[in-house]
PyMOL Python script that loads the backbone (N, CA, C, O; Angstrom):
from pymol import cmd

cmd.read_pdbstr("""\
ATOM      1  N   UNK A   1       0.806  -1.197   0.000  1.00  0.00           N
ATOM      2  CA  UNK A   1       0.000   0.000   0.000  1.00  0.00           C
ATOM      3  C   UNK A   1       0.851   1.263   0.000  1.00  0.00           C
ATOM      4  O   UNK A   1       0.550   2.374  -0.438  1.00  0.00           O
ATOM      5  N   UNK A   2       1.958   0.867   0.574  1.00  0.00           N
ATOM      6  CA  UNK A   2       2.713   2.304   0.251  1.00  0.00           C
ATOM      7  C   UNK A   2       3.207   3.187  -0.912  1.00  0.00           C
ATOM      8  O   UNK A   2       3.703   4.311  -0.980  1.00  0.00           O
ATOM      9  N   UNK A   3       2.786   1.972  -2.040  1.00  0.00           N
ATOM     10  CA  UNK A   3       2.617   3.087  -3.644  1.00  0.00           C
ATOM     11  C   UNK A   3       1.475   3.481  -4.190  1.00  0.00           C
ATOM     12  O   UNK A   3       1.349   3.903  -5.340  1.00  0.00           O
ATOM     13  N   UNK A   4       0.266   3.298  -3.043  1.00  0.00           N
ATOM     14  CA  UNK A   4      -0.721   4.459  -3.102  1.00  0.00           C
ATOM     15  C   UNK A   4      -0.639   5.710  -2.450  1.00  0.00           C
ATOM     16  O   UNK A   4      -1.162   6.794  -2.711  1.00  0.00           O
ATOM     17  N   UNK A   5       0.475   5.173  -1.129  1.00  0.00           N
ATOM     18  CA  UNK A   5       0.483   6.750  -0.500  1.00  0.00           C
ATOM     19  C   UNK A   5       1.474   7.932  -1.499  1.00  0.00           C
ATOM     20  O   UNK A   5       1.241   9.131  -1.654  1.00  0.00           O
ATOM     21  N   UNK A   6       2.440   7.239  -1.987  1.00  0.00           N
ATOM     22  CA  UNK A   6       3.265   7.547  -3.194  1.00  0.00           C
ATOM     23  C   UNK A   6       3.065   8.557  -4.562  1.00  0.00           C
ATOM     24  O   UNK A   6       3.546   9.542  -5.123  1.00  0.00           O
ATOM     25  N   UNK A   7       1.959   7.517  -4.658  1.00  0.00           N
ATOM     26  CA  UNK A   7       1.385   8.347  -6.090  1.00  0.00           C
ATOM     27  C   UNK A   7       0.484   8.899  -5.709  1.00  0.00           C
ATOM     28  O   UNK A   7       0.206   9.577  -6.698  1.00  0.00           O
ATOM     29  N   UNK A   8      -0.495   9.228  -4.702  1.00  0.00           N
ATOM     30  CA  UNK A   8      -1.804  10.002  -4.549  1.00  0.00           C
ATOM     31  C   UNK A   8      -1.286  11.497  -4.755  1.00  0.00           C
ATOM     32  O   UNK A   8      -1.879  12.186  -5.584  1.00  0.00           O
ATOM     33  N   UNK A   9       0.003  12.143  -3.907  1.00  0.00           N
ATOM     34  CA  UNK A   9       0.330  13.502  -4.141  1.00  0.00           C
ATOM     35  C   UNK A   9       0.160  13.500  -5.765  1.00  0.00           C
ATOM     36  O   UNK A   9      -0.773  14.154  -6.230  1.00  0.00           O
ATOM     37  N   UNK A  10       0.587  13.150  -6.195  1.00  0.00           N
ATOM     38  CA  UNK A  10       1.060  13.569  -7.455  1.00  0.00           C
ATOM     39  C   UNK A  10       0.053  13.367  -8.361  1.00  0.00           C
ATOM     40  O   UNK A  10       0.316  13.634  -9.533  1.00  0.00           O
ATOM     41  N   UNK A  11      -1.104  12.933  -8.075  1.00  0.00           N
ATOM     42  CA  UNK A  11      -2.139  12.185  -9.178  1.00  0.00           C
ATOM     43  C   UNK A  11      -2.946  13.887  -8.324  1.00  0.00           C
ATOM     44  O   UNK A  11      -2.931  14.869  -9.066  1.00  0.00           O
ATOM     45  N   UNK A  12      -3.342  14.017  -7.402  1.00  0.00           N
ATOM     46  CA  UNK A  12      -4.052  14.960  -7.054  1.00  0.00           C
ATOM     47  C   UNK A  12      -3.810  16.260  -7.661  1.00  0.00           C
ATOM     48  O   UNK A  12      -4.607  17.092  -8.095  1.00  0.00           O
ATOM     49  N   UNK A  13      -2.070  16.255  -7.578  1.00  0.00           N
ATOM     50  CA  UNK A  13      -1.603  17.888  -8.287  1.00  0.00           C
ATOM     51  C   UNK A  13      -2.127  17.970  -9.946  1.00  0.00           C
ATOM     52  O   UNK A  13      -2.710  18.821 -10.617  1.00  0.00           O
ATOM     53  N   UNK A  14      -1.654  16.787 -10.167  1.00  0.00           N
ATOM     54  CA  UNK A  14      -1.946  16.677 -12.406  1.00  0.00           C
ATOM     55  C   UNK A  14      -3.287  16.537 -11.779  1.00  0.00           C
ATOM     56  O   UNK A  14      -3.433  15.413 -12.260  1.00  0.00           O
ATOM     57  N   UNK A  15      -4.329  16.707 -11.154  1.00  0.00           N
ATOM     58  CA  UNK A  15      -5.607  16.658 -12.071  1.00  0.00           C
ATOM     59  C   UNK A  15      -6.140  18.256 -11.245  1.00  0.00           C
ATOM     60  O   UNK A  15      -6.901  18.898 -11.969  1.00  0.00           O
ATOM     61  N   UNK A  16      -5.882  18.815 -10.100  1.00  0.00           N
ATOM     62  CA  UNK A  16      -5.684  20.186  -9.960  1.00  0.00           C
ATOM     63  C   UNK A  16      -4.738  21.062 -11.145  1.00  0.00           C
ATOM     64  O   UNK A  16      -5.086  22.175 -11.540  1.00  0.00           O
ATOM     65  N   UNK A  17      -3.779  20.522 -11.520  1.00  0.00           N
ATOM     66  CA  UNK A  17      -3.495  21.482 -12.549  1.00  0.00           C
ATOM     67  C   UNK A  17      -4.115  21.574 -14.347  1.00  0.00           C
ATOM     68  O   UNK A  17      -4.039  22.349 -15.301  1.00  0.00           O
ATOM     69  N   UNK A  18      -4.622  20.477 -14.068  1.00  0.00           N
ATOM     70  CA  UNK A  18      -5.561  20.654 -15.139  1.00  0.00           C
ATOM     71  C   UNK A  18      -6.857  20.892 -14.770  1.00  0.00           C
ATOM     72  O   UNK A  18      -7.559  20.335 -15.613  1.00  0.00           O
ATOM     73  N   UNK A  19      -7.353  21.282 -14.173  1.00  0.00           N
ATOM     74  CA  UNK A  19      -8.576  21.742 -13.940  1.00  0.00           C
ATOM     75  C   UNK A  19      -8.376  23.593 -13.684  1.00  0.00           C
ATOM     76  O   UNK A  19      -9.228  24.444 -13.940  1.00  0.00           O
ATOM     77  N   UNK A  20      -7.190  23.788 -13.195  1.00  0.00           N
ATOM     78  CA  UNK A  20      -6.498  24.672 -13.454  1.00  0.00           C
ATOM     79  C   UNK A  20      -6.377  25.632 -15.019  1.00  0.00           C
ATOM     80  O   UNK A  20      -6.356  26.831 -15.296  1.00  0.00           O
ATOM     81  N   UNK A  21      -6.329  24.622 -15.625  1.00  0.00           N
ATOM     82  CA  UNK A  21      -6.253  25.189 -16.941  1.00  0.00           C
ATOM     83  C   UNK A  21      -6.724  25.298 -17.686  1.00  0.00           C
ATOM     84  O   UNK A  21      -6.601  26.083 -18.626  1.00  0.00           O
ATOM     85  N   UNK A  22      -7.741  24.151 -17.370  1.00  0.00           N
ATOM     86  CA  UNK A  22      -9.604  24.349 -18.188  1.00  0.00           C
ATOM     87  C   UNK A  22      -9.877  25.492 -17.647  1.00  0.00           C
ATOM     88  O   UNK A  22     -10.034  26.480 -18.364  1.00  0.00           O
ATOM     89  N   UNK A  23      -9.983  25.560 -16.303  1.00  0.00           N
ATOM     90  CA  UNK A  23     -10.318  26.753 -15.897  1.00  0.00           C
ATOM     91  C   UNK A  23      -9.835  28.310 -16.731  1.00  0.00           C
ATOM     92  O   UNK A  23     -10.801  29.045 -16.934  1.00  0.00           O
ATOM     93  N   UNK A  24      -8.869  28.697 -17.074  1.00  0.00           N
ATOM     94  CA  UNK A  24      -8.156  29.531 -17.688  1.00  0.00           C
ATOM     95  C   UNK A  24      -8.662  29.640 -18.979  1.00  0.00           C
ATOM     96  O   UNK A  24      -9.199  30.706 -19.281  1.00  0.00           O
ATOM     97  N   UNK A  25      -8.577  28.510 -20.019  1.00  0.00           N
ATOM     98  CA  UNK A  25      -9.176  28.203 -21.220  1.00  0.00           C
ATOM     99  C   UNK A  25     -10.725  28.839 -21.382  1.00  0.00           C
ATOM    100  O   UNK A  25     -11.210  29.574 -22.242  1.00  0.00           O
ATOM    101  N   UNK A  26     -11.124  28.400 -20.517  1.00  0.00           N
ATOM    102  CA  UNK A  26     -12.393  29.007 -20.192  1.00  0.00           C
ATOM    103  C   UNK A  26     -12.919  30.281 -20.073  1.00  0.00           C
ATOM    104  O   UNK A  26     -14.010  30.597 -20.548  1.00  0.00           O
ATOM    105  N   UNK A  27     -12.312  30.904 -19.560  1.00  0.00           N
ATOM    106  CA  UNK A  27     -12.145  32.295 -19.138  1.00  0.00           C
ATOM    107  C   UNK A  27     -11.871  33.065 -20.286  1.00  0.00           C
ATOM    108  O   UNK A  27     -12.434  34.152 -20.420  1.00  0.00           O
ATOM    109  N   UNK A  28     -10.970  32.586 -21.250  1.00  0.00           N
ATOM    110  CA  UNK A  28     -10.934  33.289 -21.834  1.00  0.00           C
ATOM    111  C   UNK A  28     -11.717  33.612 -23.378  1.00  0.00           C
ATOM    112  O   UNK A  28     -12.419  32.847 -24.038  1.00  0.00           O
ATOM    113  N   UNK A  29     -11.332  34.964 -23.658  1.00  0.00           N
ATOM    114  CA  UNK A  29     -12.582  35.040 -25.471  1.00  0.00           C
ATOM    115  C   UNK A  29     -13.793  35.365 -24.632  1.00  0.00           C
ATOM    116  O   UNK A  29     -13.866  35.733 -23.459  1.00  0.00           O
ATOM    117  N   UNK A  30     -14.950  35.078 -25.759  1.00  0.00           N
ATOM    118  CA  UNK A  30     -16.307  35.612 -25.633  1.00  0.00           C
ATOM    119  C   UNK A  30     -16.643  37.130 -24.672  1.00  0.00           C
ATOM    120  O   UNK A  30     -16.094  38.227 -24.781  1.00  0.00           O
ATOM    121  N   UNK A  31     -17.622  36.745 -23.835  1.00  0.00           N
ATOM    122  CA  UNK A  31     -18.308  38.316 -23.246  1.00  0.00           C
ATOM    123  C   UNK A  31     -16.805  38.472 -22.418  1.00  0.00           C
ATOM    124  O   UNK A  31     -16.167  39.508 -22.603  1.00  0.00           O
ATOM    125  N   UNK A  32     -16.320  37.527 -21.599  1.00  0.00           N
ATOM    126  CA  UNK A  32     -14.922  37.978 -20.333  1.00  0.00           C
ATOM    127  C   UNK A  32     -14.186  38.660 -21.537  1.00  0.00           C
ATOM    128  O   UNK A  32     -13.929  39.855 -21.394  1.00  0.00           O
ATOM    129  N   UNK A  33     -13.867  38.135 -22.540  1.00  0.00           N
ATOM    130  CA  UNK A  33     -12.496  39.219 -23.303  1.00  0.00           C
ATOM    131  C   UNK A  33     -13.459  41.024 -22.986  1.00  0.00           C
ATOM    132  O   UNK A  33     -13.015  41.967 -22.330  1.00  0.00           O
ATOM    133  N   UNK A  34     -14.735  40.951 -23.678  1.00  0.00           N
ATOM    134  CA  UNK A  34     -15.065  42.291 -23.550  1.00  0.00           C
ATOM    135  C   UNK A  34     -14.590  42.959 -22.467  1.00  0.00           C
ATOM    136  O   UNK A  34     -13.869  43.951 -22.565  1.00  0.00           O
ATOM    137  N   UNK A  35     -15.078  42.304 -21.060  1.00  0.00           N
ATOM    138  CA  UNK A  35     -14.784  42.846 -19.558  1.00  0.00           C
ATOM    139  C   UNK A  35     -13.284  43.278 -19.733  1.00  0.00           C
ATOM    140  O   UNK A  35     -12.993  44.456 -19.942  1.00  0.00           O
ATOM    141  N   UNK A  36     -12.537  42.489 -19.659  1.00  0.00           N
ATOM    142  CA  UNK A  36     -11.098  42.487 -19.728  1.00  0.00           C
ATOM    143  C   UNK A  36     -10.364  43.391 -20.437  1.00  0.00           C
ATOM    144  O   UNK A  36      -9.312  43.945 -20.116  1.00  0.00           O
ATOM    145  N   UNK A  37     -11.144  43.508 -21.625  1.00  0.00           N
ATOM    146  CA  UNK A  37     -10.635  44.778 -22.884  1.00  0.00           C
ATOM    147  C   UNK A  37     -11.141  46.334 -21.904  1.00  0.00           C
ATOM    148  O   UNK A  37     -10.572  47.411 -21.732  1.00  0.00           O
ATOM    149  N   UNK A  38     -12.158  45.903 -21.538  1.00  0.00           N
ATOM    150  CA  UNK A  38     -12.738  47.704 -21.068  1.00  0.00           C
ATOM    151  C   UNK A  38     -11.963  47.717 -20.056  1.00  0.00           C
ATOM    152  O   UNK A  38     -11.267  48.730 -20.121  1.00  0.00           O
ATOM    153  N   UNK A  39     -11.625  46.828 -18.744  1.00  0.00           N
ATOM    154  CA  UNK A  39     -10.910  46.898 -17.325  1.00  0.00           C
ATOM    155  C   UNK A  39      -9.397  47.704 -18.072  1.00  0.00           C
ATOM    156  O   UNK A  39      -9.056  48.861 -17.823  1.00  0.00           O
ATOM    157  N   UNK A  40      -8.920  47.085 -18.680  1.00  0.00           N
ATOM    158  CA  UNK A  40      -7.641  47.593 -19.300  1.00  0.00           C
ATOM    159  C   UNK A  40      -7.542  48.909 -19.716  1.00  0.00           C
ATOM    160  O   UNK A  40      -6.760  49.777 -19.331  1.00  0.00           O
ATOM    161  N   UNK A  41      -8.376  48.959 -20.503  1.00  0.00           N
ATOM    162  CA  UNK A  41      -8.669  50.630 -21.035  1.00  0.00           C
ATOM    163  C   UNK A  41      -8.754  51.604 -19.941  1.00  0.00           C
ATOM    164  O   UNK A  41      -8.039  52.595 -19.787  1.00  0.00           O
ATOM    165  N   UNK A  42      -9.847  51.143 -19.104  1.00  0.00           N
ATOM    166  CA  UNK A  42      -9.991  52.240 -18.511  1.00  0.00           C
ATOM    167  C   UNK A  42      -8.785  51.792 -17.060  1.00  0.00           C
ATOM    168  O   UNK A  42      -8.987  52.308 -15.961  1.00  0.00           O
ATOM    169  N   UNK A  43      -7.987  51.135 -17.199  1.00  0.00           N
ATOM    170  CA  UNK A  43      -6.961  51.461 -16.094  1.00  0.00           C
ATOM    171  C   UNK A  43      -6.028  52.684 -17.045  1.00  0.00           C
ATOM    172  O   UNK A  43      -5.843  53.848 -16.691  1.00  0.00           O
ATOM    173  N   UNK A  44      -5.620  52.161 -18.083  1.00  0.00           N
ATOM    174  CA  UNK A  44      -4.961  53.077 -18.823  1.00  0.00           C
ATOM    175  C   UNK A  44      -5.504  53.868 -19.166  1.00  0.00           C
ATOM    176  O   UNK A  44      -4.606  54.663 -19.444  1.00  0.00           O
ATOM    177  N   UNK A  45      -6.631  54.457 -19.454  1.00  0.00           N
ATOM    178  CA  UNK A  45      -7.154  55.931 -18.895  1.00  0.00           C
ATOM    179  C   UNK A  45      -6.817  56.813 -17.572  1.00  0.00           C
ATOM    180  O   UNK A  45      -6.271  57.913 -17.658  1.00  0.00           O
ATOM    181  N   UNK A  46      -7.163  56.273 -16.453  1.00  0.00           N
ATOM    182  CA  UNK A  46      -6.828  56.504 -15.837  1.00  0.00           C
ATOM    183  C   UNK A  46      -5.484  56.707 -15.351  1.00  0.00           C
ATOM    184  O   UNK A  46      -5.248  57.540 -14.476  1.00  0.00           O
ATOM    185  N   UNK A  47      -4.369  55.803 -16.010  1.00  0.00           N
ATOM    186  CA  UNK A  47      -3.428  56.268 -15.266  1.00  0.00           C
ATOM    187  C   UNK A  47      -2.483  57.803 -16.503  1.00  0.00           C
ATOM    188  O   UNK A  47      -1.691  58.653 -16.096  1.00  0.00           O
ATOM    189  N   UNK A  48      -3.027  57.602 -18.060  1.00  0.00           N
ATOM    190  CA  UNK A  48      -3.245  58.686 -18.159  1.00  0.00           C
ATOM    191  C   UNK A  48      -3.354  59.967 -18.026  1.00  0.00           C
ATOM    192  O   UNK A  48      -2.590  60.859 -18.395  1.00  0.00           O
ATOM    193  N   UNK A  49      -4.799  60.036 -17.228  1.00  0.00           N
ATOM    194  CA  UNK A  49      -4.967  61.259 -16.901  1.00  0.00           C
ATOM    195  C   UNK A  49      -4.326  61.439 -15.212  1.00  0.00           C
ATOM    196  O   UNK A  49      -4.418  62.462 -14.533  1.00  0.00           O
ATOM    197  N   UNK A  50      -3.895  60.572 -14.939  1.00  0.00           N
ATOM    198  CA  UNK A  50      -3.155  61.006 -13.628  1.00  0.00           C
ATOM    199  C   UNK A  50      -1.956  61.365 -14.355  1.00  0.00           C
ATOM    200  O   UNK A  50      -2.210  62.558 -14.194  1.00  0.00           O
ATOM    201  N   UNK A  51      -1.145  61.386 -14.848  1.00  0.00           N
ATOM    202  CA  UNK A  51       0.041  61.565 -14.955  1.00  0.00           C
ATOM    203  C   UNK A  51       0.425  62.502 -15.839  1.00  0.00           C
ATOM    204  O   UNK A  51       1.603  62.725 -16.119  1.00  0.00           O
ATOM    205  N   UNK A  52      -0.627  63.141 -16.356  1.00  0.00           N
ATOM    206  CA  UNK A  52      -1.224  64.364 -16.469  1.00  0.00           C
ATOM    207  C   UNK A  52      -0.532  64.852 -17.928  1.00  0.00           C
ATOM    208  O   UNK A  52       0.095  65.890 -18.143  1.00  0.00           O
ATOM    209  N   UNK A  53      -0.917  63.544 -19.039  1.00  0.00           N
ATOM    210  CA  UNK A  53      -0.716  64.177 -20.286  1.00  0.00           C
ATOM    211  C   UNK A  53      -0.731  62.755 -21.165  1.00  0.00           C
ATOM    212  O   UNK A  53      -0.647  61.663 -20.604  1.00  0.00           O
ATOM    213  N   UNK A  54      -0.850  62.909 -22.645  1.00  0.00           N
ATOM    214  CA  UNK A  54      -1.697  61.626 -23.562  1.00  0.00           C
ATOM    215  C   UNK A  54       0.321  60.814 -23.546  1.00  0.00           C
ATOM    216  O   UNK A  54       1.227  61.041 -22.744  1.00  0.00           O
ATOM    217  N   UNK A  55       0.303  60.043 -24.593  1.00  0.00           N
ATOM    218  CA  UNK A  55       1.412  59.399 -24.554  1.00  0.00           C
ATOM    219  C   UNK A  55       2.275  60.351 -25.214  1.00  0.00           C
ATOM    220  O   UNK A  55       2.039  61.395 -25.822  1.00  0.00           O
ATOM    221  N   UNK A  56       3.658  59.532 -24.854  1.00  0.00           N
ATOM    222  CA  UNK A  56       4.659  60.002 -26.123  1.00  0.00           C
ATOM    223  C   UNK A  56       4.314  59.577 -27.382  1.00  0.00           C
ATOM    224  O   UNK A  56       3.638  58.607 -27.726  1.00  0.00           O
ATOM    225  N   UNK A  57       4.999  60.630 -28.181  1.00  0.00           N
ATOM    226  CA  UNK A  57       5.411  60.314 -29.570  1.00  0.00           C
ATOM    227  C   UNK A  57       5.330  59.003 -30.183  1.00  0.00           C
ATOM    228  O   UNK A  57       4.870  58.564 -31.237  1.00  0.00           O
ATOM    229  N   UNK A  58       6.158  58.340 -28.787  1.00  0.00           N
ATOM    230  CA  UNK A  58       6.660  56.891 -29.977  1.00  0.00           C
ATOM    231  C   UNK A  58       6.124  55.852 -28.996  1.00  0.00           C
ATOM    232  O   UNK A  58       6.755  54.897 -28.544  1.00  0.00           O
ATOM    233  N   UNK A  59       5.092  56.127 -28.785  1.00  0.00           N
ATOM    234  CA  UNK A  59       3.848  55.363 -27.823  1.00  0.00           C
ATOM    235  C   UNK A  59       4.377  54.873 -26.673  1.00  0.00           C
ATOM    236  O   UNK A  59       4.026  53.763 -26.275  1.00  0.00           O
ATOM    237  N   UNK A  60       5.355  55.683 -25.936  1.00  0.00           N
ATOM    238  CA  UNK A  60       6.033  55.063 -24.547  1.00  0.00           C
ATOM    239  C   UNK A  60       6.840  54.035 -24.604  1.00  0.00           C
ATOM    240  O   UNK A  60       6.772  53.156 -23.746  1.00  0.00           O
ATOM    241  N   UNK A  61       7.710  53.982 -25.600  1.00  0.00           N
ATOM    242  CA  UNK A  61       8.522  52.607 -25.737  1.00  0.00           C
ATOM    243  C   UNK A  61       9.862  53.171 -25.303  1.00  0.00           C
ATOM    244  O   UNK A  61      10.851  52.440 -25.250  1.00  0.00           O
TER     245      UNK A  61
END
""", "prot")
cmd.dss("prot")
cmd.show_as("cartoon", "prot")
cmd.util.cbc("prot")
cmd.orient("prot")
């Protein structure tokens, strides 16, 4: 029995990390990209107008 106690860590992590990553897969595209596109924008709006002028020239690079 002690190569069930063995392999259980490790069978638990691979199927948490794939559920992990469905998870992610998931998330992404459709209506969440919209959310995600506007959250972005308007952080970079905001930090923008805090810093109290549009970009450089050569788009802040």
């Amino acid at each position: 029995m002690d190569y069930l106690a063995a392999l259980f860590p490790p069978t638990v992590m691979a199927v948490a990390f794939i559920a992990l990553i469905a998870t992610i897969v998931k998330s992404q595209g459709g209506t969440n990209k919209f959310k995600e596109d506007a959250a972005a924008e308007a952080m970079a709006a905001a930090e923008a107008a805090r810093s109290g002028g549009g970009r450089e020239p050569d788009g802040g690079r």
